[in-house]
PDB file with SEQRES, HELIX, SHEET and CRYST1 records, atoms N, CA, C and O in Angstrom:
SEQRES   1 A   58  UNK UNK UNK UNK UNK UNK UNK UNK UNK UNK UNK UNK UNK          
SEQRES   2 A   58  UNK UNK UNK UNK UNK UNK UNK UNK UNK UNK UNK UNK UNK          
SEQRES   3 A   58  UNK UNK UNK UNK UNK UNK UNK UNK UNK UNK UNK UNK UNK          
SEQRES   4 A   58  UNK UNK UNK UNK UNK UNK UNK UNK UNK UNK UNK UNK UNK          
SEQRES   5 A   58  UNK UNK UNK UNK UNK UNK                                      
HELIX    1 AA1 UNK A   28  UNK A   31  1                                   4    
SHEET    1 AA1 2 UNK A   2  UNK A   3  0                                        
SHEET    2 AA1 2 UNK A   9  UNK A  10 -1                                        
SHEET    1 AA2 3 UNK A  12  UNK A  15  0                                        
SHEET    2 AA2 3 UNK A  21  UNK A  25 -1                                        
SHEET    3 AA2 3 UNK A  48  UNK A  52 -1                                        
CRYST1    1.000    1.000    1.000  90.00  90.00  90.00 P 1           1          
ATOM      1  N   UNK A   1       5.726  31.713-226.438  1.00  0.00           N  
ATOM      2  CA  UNK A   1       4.604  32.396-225.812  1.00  0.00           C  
ATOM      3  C   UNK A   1       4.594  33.862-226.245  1.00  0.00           C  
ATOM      4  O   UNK A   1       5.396  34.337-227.049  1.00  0.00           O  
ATOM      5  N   UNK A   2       3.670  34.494-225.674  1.00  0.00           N  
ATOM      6  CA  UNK A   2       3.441  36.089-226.290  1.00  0.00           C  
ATOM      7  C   UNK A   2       3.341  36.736-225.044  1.00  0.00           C  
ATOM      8  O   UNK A   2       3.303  35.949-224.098  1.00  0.00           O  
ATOM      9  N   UNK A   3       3.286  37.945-224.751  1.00  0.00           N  
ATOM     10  CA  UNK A   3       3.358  39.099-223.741  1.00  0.00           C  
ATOM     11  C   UNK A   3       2.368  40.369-224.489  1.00  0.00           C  
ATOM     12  O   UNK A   3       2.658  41.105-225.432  1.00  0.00           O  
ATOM     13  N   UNK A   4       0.805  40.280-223.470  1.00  0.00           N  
ATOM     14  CA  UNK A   4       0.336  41.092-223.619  1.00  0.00           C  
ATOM     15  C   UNK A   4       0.682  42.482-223.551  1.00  0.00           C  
ATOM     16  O   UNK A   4       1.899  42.479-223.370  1.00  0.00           O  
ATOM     17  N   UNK A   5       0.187  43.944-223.607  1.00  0.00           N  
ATOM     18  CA  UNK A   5       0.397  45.351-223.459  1.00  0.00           C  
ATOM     19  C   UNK A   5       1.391  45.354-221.733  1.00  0.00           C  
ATOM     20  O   UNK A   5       2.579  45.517-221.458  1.00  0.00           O  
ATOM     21  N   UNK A   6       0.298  45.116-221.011  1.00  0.00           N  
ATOM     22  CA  UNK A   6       0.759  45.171-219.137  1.00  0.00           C  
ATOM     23  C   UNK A   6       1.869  44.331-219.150  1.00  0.00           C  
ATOM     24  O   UNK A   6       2.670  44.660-218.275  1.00  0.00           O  
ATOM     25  N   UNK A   7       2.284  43.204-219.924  1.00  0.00           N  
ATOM     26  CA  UNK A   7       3.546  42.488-219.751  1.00  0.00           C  
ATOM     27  C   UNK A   7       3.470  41.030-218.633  1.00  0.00           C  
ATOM     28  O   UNK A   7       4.221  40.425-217.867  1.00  0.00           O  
ATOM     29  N   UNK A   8       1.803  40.951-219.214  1.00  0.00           N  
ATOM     30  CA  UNK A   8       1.563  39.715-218.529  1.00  0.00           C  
ATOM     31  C   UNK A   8       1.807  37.888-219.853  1.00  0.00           C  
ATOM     32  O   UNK A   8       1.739  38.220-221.037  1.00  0.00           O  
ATOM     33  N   UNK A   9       1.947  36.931-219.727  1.00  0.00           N  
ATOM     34  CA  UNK A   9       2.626  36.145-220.332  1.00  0.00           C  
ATOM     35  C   UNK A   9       0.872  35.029-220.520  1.00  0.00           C  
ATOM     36  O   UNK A   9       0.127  34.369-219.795  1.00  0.00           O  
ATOM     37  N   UNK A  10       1.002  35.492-222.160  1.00  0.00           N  
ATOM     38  CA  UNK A  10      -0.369  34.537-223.146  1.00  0.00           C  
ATOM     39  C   UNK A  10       0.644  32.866-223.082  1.00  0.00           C  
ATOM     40  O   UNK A  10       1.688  32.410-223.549  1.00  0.00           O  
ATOM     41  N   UNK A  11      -0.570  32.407-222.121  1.00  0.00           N  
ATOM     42  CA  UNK A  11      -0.056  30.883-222.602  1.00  0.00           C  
ATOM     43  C   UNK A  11      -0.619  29.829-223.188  1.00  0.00           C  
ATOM     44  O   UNK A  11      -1.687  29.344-222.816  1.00  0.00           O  
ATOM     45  N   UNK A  12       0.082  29.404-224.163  1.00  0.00           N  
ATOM     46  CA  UNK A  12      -0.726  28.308-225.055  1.00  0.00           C  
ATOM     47  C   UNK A  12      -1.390  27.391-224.544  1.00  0.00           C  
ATOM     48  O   UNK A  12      -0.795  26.506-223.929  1.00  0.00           O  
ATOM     49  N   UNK A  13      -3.042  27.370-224.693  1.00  0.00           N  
ATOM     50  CA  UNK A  13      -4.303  26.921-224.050  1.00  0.00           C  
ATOM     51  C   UNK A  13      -4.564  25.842-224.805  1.00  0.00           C  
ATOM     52  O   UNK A  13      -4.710  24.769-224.219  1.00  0.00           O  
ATOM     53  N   UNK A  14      -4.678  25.895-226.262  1.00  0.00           N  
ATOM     54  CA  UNK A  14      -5.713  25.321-227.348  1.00  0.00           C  
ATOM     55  C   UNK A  14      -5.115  24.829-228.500  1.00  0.00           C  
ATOM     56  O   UNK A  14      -4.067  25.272-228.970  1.00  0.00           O  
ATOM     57  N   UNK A  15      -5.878  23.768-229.033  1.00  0.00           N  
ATOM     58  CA  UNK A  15      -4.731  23.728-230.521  1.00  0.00           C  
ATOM     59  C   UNK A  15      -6.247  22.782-231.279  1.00  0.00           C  
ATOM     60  O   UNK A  15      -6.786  21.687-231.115  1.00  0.00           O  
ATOM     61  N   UNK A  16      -6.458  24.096-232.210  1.00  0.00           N  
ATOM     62  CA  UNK A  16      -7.489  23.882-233.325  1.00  0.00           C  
ATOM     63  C   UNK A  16      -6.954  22.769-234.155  1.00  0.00           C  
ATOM     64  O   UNK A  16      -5.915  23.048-234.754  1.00  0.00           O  
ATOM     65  N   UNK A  17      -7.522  21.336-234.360  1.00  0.00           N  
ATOM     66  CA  UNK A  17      -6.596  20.739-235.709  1.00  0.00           C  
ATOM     67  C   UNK A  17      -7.513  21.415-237.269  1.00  0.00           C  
ATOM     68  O   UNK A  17      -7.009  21.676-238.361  1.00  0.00           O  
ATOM     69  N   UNK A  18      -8.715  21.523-236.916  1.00  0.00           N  
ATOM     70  CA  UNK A  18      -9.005  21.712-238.316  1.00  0.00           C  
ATOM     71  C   UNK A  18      -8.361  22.505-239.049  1.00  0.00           C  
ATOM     72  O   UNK A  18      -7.935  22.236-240.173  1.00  0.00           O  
ATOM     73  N   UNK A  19      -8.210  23.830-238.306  1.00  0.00           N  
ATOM     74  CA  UNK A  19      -7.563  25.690-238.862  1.00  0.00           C  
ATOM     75  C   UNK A  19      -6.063  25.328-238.660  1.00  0.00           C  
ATOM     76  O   UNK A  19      -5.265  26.007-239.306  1.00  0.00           O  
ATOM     77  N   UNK A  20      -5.430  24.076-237.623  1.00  0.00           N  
ATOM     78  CA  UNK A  20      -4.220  24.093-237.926  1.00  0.00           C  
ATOM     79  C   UNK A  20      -3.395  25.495-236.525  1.00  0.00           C  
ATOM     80  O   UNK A  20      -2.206  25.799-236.623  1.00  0.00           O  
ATOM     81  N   UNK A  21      -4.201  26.040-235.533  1.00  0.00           N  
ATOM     82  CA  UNK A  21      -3.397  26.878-234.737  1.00  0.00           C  
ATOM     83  C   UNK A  21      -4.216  26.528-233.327  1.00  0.00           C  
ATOM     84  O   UNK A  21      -5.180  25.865-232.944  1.00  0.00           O  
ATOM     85  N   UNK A  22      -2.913  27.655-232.679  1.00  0.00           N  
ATOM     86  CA  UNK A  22      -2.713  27.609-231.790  1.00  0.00           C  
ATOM     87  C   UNK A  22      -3.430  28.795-230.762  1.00  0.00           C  
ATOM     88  O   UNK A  22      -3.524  29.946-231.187  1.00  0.00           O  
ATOM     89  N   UNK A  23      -3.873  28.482-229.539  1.00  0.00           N  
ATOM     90  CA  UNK A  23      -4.503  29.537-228.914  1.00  0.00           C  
ATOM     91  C   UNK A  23      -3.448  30.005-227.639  1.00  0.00           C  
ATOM     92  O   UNK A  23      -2.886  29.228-226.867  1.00  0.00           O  
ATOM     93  N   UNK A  24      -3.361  31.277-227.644  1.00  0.00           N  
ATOM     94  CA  UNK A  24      -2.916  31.534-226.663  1.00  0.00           C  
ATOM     95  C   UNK A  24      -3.564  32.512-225.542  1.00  0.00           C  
ATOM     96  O   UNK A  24      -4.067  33.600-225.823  1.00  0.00           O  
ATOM     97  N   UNK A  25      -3.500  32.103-224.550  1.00  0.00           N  
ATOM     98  CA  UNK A  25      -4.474  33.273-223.977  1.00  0.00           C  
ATOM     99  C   UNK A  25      -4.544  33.766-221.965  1.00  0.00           C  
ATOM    100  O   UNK A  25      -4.268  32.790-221.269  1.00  0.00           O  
ATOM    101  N   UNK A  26      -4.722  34.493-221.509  1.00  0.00           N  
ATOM    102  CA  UNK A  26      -3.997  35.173-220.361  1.00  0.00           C  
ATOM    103  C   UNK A  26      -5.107  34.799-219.589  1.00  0.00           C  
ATOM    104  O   UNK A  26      -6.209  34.860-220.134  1.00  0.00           O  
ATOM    105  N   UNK A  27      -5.021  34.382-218.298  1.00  0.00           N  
ATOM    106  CA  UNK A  27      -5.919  34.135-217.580  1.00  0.00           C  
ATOM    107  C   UNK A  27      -6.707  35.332-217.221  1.00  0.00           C  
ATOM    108  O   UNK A  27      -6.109  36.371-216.942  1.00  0.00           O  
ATOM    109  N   UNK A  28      -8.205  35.269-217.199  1.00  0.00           N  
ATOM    110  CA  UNK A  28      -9.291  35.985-216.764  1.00  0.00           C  
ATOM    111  C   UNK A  28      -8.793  36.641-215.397  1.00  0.00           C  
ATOM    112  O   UNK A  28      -8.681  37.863-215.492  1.00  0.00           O  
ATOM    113  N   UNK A  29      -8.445  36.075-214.062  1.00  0.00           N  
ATOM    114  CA  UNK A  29      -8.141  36.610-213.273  1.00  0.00           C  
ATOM    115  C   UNK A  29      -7.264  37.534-213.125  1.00  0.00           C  
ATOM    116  O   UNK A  29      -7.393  38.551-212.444  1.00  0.00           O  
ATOM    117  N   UNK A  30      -6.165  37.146-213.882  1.00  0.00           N  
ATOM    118  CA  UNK A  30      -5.253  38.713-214.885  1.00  0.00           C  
ATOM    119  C   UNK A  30      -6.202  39.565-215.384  1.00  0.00           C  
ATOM    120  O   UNK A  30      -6.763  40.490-214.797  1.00  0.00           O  
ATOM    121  N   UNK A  31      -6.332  39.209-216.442  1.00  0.00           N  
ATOM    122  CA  UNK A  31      -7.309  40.771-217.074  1.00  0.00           C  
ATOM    123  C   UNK A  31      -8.076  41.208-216.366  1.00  0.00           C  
ATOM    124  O   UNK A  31      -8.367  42.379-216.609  1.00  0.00           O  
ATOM    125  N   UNK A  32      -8.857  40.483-215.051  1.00  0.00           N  
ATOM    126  CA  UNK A  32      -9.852  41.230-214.569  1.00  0.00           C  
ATOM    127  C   UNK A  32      -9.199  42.389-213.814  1.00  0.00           C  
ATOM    128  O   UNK A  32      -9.933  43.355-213.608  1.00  0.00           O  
ATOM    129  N   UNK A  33      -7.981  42.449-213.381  1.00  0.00           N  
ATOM    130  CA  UNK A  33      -7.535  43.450-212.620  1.00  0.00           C  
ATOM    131  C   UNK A  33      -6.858  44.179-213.254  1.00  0.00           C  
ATOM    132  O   UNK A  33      -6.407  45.186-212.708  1.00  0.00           O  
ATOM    133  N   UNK A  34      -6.607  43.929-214.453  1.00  0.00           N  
ATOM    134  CA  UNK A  34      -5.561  45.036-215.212  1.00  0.00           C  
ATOM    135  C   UNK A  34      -6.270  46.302-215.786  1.00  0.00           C  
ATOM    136  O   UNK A  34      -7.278  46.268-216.493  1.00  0.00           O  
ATOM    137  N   UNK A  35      -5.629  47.386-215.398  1.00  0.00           N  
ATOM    138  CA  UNK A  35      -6.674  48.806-216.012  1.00  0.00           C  
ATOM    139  C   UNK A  35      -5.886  48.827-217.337  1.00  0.00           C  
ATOM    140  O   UNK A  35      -5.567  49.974-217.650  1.00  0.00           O  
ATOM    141  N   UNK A  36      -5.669  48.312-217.806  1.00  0.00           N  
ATOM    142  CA  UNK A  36      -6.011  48.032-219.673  1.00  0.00           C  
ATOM    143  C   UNK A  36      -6.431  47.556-220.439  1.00  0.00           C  
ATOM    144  O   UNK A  36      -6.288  47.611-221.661  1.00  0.00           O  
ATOM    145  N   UNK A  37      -7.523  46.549-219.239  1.00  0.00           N  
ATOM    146  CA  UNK A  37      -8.677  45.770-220.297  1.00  0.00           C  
ATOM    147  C   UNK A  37      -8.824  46.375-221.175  1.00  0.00           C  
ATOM    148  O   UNK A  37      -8.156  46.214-222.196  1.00  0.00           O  
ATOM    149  N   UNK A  38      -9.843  47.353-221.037  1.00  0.00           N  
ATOM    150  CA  UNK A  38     -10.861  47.869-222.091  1.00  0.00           C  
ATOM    151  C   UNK A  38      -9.545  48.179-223.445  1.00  0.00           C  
ATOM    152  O   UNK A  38      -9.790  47.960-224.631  1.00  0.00           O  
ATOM    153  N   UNK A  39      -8.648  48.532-223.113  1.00  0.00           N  
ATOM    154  CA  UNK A  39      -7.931  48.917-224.444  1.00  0.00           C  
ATOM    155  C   UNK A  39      -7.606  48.188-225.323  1.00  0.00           C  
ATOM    156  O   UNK A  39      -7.347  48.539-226.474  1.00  0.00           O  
ATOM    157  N   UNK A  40      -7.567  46.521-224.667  1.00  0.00           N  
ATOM    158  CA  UNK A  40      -6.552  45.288-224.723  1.00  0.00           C  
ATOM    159  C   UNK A  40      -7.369  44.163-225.715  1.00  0.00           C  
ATOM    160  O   UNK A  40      -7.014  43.579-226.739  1.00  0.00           O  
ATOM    161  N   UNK A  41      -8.476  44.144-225.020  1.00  0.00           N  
ATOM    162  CA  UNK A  41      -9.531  43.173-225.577  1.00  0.00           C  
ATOM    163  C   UNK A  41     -11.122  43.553-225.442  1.00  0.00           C  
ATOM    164  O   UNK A  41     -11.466  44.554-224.813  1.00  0.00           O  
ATOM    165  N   UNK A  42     -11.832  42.898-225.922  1.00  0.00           N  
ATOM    166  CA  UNK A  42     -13.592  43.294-226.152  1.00  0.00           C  
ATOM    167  C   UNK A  42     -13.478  42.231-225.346  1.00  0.00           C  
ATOM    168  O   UNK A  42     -13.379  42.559-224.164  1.00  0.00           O  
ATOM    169  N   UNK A  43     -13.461  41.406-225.490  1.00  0.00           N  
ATOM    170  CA  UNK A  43     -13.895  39.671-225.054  1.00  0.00           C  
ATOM    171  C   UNK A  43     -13.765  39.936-223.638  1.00  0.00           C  
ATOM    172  O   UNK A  43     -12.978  40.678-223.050  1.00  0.00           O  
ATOM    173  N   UNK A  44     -14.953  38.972-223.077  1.00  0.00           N  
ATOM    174  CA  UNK A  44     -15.187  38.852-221.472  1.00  0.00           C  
ATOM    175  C   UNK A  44     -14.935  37.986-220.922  1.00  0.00           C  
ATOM    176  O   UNK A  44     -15.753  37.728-220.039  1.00  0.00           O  
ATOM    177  N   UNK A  45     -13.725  37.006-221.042  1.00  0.00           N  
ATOM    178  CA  UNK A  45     -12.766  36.283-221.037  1.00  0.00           C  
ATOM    179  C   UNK A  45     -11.578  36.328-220.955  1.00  0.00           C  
ATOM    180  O   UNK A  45     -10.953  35.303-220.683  1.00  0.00           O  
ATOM    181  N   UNK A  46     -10.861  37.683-221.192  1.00  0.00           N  
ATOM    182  CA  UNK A  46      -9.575  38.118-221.176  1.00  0.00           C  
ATOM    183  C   UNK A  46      -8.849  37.787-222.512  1.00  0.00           C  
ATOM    184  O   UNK A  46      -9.002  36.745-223.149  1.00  0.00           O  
ATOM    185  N   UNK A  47      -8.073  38.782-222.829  1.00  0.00           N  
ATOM    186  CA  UNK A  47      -6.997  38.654-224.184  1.00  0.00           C  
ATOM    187  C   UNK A  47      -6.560  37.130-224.558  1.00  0.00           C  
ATOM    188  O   UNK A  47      -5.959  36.348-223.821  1.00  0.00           O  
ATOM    189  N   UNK A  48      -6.993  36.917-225.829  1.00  0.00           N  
ATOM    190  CA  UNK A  48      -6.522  35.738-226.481  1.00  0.00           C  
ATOM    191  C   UNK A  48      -6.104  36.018-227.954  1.00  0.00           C  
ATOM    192  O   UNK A  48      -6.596  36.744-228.818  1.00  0.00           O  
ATOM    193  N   UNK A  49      -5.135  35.276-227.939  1.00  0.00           N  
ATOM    194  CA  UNK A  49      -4.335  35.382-229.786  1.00  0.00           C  
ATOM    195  C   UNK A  49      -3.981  33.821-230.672  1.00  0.00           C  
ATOM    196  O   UNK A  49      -3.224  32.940-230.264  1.00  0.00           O  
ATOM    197  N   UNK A  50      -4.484  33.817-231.500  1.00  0.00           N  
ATOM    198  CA  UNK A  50      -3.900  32.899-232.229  1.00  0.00           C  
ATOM    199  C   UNK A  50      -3.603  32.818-233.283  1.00  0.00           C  
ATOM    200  O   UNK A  50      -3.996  33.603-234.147  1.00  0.00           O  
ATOM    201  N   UNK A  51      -2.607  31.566-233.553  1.00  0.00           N  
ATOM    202  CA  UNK A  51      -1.333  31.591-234.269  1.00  0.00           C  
ATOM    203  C   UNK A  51      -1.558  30.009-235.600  1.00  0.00           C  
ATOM    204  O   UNK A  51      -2.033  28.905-235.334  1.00  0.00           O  
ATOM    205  N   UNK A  52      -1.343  30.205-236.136  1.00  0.00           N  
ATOM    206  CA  UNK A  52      -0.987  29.365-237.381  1.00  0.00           C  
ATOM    207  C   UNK A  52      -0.219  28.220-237.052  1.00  0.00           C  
ATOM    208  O   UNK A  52       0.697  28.751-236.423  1.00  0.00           O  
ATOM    209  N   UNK A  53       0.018  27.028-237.055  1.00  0.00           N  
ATOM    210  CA  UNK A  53       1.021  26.055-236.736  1.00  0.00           C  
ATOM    211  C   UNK A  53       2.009  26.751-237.413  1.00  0.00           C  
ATOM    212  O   UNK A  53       2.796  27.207-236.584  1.00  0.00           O  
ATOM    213  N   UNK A  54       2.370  27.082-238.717  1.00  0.00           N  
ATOM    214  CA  UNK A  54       3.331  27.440-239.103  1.00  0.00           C  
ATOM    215  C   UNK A  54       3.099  29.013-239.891  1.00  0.00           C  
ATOM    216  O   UNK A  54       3.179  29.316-241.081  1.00  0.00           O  
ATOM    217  N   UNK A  55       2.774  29.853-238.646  1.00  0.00           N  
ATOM    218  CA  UNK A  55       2.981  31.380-238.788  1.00  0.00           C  
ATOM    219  C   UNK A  55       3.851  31.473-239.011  1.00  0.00           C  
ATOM    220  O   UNK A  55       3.870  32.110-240.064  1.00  0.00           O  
ATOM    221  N   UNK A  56       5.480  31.083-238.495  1.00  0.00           N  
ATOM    222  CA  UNK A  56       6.819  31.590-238.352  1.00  0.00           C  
ATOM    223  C   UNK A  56       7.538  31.951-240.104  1.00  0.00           C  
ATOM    224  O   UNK A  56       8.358  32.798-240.457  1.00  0.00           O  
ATOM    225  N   UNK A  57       6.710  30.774-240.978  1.00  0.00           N  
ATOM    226  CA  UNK A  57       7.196  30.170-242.003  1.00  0.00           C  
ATOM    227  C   UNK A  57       5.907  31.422-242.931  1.00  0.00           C  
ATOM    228  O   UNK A  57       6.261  31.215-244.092  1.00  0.00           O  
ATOM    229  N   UNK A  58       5.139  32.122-242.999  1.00  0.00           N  
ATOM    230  CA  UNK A  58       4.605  32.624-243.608  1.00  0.00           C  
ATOM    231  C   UNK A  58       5.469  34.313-243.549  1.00  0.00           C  
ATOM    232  O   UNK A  58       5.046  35.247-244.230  1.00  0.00           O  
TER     233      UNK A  58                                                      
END                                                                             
């Protein structure tokens, strides 16, 4: 898993097969209260990241 800025915990949501990754991403009800949205993410959904099946290996 990943750890946004505030030290809240992105959890793997999604798994694209076409692109081959992985979504990770912090619940809305988190970001809505964190005063580091605006710094953190654009999206009106809350911080999401994704990952390569095999990022580790690149």
């Amino acid at each position: 898993s990943f750890i946004c800025p505030e030290g809240e915990e992105l959890k793997r949501r999604n798994f694209n097969k076409k692109r081959q990754q992985f979504e990770y991403m912090a619940s809305m009800k988190t970001c809505g209260r964190c005063h580091l949205l605006d710094q953190c993410t654009r999206s009106k959904t809350g911080r999401s990241l994704k990952r390569h099946l095999r990022q580790n290996e690149l």
